[in-house]
N, C-alpha and C positions, 0 to 999 in steps of 0.2 A: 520529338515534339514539334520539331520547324516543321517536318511532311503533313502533320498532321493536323497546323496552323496552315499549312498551304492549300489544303483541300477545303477545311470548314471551317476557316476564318471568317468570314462573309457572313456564316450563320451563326456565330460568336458576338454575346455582348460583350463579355473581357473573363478573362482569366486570374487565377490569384494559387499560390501555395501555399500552406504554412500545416504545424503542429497540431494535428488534433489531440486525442485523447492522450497524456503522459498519466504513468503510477509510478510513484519515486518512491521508494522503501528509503527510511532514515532509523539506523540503526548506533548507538554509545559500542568502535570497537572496543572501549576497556572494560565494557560489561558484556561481552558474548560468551565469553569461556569462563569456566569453573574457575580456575586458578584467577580471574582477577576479581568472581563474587566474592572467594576468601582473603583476599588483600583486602576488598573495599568495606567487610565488616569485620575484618579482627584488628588490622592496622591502621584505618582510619577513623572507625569507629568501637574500637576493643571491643568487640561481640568476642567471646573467647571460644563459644563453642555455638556451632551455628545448627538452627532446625527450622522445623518447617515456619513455626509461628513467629522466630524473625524475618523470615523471608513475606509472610503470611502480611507483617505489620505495614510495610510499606504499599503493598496493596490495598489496603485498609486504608490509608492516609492517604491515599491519591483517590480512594473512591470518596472518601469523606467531603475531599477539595472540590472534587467536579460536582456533589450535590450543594455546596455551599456555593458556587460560581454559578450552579444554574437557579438558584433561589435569589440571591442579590443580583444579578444582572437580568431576573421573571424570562429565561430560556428555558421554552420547553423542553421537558427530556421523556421520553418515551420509550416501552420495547420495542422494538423492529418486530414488524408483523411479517410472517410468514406468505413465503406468495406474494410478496408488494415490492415493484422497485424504491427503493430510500429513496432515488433521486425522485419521485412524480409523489411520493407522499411527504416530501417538505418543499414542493415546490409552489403552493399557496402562502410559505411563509417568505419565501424568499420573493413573491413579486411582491407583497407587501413590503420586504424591506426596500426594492425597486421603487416602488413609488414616494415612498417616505425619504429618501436619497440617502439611508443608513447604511452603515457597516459595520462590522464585526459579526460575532456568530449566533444566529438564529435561531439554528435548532441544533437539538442532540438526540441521538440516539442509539441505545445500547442494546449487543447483538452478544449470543453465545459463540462464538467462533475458535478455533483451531489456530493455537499462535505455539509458542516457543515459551518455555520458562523451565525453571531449574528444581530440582528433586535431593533432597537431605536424606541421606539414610546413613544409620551407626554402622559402623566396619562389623561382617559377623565374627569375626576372633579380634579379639583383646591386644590393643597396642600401647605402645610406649605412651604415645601421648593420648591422655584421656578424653581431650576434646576435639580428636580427627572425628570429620563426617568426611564422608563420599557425597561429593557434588555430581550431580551428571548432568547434560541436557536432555528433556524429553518435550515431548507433543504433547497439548494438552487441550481440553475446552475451559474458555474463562472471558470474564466479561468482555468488552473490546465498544471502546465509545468512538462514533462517528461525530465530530464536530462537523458540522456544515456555516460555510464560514461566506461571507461576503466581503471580498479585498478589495480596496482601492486600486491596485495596479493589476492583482490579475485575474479579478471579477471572481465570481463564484468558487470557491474548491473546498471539501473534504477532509479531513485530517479522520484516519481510524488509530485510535491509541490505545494498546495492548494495559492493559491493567496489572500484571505480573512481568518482573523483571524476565531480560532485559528493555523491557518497554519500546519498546520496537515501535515506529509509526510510519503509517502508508499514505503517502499523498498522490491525491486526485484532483489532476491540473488540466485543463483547456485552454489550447490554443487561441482559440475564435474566443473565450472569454475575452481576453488578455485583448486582442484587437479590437473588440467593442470597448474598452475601455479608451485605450488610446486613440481611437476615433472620437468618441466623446470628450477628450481633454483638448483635441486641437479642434471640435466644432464641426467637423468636417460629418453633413449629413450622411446615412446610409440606412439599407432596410434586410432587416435581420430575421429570417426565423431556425426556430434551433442553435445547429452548430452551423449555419450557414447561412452565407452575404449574399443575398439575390441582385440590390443594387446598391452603390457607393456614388458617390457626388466626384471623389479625386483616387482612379484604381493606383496610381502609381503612390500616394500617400499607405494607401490600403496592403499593398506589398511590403511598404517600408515597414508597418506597425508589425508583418509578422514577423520581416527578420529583424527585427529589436527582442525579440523575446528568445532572451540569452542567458547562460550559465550564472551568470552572476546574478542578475536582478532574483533569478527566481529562488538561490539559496539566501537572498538577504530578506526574502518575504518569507519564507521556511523557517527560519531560525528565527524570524518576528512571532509566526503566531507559534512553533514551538515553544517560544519561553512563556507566552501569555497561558497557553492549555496543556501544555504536556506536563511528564512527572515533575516534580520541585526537586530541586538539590539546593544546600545549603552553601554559603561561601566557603565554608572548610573544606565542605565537599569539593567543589571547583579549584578550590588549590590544590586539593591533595593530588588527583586523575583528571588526567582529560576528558571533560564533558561536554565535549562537541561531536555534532552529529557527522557523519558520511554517510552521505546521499549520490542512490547507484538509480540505474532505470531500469524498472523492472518489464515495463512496456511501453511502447511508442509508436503512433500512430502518425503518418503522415500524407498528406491529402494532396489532392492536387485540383481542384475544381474549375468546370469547365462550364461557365451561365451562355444559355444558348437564349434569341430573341423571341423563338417561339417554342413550341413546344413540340408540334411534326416534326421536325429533324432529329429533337433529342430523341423521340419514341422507336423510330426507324433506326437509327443508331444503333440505341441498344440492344433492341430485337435483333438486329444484324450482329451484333458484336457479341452476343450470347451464341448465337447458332454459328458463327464462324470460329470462336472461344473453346466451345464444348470440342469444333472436331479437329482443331487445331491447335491446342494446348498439350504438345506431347510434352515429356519429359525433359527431353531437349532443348525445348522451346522456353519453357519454363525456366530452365537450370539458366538458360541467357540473359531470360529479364531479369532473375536477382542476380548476374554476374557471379554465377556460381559453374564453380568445371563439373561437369558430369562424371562420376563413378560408382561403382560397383559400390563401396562402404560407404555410400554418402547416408547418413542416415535420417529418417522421418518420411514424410510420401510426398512424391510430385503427383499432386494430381489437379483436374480439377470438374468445376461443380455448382450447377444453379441451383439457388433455396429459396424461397418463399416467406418472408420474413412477418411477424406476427401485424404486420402494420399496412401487407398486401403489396408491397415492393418485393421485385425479385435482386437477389444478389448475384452478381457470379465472382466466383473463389477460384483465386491458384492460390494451393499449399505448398510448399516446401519448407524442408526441416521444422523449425518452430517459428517461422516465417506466413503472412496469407498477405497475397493479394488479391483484392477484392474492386468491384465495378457496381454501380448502382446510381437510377436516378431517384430523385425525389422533387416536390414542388413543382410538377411539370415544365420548368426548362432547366432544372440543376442537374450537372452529371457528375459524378466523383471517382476520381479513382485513387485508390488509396492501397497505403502500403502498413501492414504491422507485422512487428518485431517484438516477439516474447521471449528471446535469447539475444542479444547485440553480439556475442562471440560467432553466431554464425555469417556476421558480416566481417568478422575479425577486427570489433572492435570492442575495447574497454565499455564495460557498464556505468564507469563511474559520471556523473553529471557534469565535469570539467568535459566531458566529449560530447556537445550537443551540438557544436557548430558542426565534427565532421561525422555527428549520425544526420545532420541534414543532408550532410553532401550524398552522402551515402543514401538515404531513402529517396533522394530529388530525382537521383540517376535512374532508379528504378521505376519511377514513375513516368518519366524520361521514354523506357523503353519499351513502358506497355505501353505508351500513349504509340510510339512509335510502329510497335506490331499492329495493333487496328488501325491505325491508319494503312499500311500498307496493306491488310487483310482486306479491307472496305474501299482501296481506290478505285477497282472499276465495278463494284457493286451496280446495280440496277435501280436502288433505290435511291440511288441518289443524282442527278443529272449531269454528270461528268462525261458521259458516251453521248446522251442528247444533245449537248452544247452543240456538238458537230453539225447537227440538222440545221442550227439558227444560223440568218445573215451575219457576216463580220465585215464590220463599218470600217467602210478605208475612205480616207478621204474626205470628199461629198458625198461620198456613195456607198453601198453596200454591195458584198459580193456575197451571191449566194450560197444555202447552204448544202451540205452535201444530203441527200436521199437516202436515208437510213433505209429503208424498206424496197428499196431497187436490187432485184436480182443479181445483175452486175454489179453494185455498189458492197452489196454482202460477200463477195465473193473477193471481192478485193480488200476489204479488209478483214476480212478471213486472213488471207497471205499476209498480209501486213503484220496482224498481231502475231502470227506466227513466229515471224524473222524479220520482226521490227526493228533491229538492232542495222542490217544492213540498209535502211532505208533510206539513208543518206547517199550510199556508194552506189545506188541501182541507177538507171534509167529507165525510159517510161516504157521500153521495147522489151526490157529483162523483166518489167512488171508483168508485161502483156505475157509472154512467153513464161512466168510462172504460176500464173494464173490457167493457163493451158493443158503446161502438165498437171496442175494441183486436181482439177477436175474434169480431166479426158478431154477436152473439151477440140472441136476441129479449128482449123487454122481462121475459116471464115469469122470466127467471134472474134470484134474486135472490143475496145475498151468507147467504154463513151465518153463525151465531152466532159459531162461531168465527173465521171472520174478520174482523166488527165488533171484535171485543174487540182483535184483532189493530191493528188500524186506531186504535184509541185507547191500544193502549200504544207 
């Protein structure tokens, strides 16, 4: 990242990292397995023999709850239409609650989806005990309610809550939420669109807000609106089994944005950093930004790949394993580059939510090193004036020394040699220039070097 601050600094309003998109799965471990749904109703609650329509009851009574919650609190709840993202079809409710400076949850809505719940069947021969069922876990389709919630600390998030045991719930968390918030609490003006900061009044305040958003704040806002919308358990209940949740990540997004003061640079960038990306994105190359060793079993594809995204921005993707990195501008001077992780084991780390400090280290570094390869991919590009510099006066002094003649015969030819075996250029003299210059292009003894590219040669 320093190479790549060294070159287009200058063309840089500021810089910022943090969290984008997080999905936390929170799942009851004492209710995932067979063996502790028949602890939790025969022992805790004497069900002696267990079927479908006890199991059936408790789904019934949590759906009962969320229609008495959304009638006393007048929250809409609705199907989820086919074809419509949920976020942009409750998003007329949520700037309303934006304007009205309210919180809590807005809207609801309920989807068929594919979750996880448990299946009663009577053993087919005859046993000892009369009231053995066979528990098993299976897949199933079943209602699945999306609370859309508006927080105090970490602004906008999602709750999907499984309606059949083990009531499984999936949280959907944003970074940049969480930063607008704690910009708004210390005052500190800025301008927002989307998931992204165009300008800020204090960048190094704006840094701080993202690493404050840590392991612990966001399981004590989890288990806040868990108790308020998720399943009910009774106190007896809560003595008897452990009814707290663990929360793992199930994917995590992390950004690294780069606001440029206009908008030419960023466009020339990208276009450059696509067509150098495309043909220089080997495998190899690849395996190094995610700090990954290259072999034969590594499994999933290194590849990569510009798309066309439904909003007329183009993306470019490196895959690996259950890993993307991805490159994209938006808002004509925002650039992103971003890192997602839909397996944390392929960075060899724990999923569990106590690791969020070192999946940052972990996705920073990466980000780190693709900033690093475009910059080095792009240093002496054409499109940007890093070889022109050389043609402009450099002011010594009172005075100015001229520049060198990019377009002089002699001048091309010498640094021709140069870039070639630039590395000796310190140990030559101006006689071993002249004389390799000679050989490099046939050239007879009478060609000599000119003034100006003596001078050239000693600065």
């Amino acid at each position: 990242m320093e190479h790549f601050m060294q070159l287009f600094g200058s063309l840089l309003s500021f810089v910022y990292h943090c969290f984008d998109r997080i999905v936390i799965l929170g799942h009851l471990p004492l209710l995932t397995r067979p063996e502790n749904i028949v602890h939790f109703f025969r022992d805790v609650h004497g069900v002696s023999a267990l079927s479908k329509e006890v199991l059936r009851q408790r789904t019934a009574e949590y759906n009962q709850w969320v229609e008495a919650f959304a009638r006393n609190h007048r929250i809409p709840t609705e199907w989820a239409a086919k074809g419509v993202r949920k976020e942009d079809y409750v998003r007329p409710r949520l700037r309303q609650m934006e304007r009205h400076q309210r919180f809590g949850v807005y809207f609801i809505l309920k989807s068929m989806e594919v979750g996880t719940n448990f299946r009663v069947a009577a053993p087919k021969y005859p046993t000892a005990d009369p009231n053995y069922r066979i528990i098993s876990r299976q897949r199933s389709r079943y209602t699945h309610y999306y609370f859309y919630i508006r927080d105090q600390v970490l602004g906008p998030i999602a709750l999907c809550v499984g309606s059949f045991l083990p009531f499984s719930i999936t949280y959907y968390l944003n970074g940049h939420h969480f930063i607008e918030q704690q910009l708004r609490a210390t005052g500190i003006q800025f301008r927002k669109d989307d998931n992204a900061f165009l300008w800020v009044a204090d960048i190094q305040a704006l840094q701080a807000a993202a690493d404050a958003f840590s392991a612990k704040l966001i399981r004590t806002r989890l288990d806040y609106w868990t108790l308020i919308v998720g399943p009910k358990f009774s106190k007896k209940d809560r003595q008897a089994i452990n009814l707290s949740r663990y929360y793992s990540l199930q994917q995590v997004e992390y950004c690294r944005n780069l606001i440029f003061r206009r908008n030419f640079p960023i466009h020339k960038l990208f276009e450059r950093s696509c067509d150098i990306g495309l043909l220089r994105h080997s495998a190899d190359r690849i395996s190094q930004i995610f700090g990954w060793h290259l072999h034969k079993r590594m499994g999933g594809k290194l590849s990569s790949m510009l798309e066309r995204t439904e909003h007329g921005h183009h993306v470019l993707r490196a895959y690996a394993k259950n890993a993307v990195m991805r490159m994209y501008e938006k808002f004509s001077t925002f650039l992103r580059l971003e890192v997602l992780s839909n397996n944390l084991k392929d960075f060899g780390l724990n999923k569990g939510l106590d690791n969020l400090d070192q999946v940052r280290r972990i996705l920073l570094a990466v980000t780190d090193r693709f900033a690093a390869f475009e910059a080095q991919a792009l240093d002496v590009h054409v499109d940007f004036p890093l070889f022109q510099r050389l043609a402009l006066p450099v002011p010594r002094h009172r005075g100015k020394i001229p520049g060198i003649k990019l377009y002089d015969t002699r001048m091309l030819r010498l640094m021709e040699v140069l870039l070639h075996t630039g590395t000796r250029v310190l140990g030559w003299r101006t006689a071993e220039i002249h004389q390799a210059i000679l050989s490099s292009f046939s050239l007879t003894l009478t060609a000599t070097l000119s003034p100006n590219s003596a001078m050239t040669c000693a600065r």
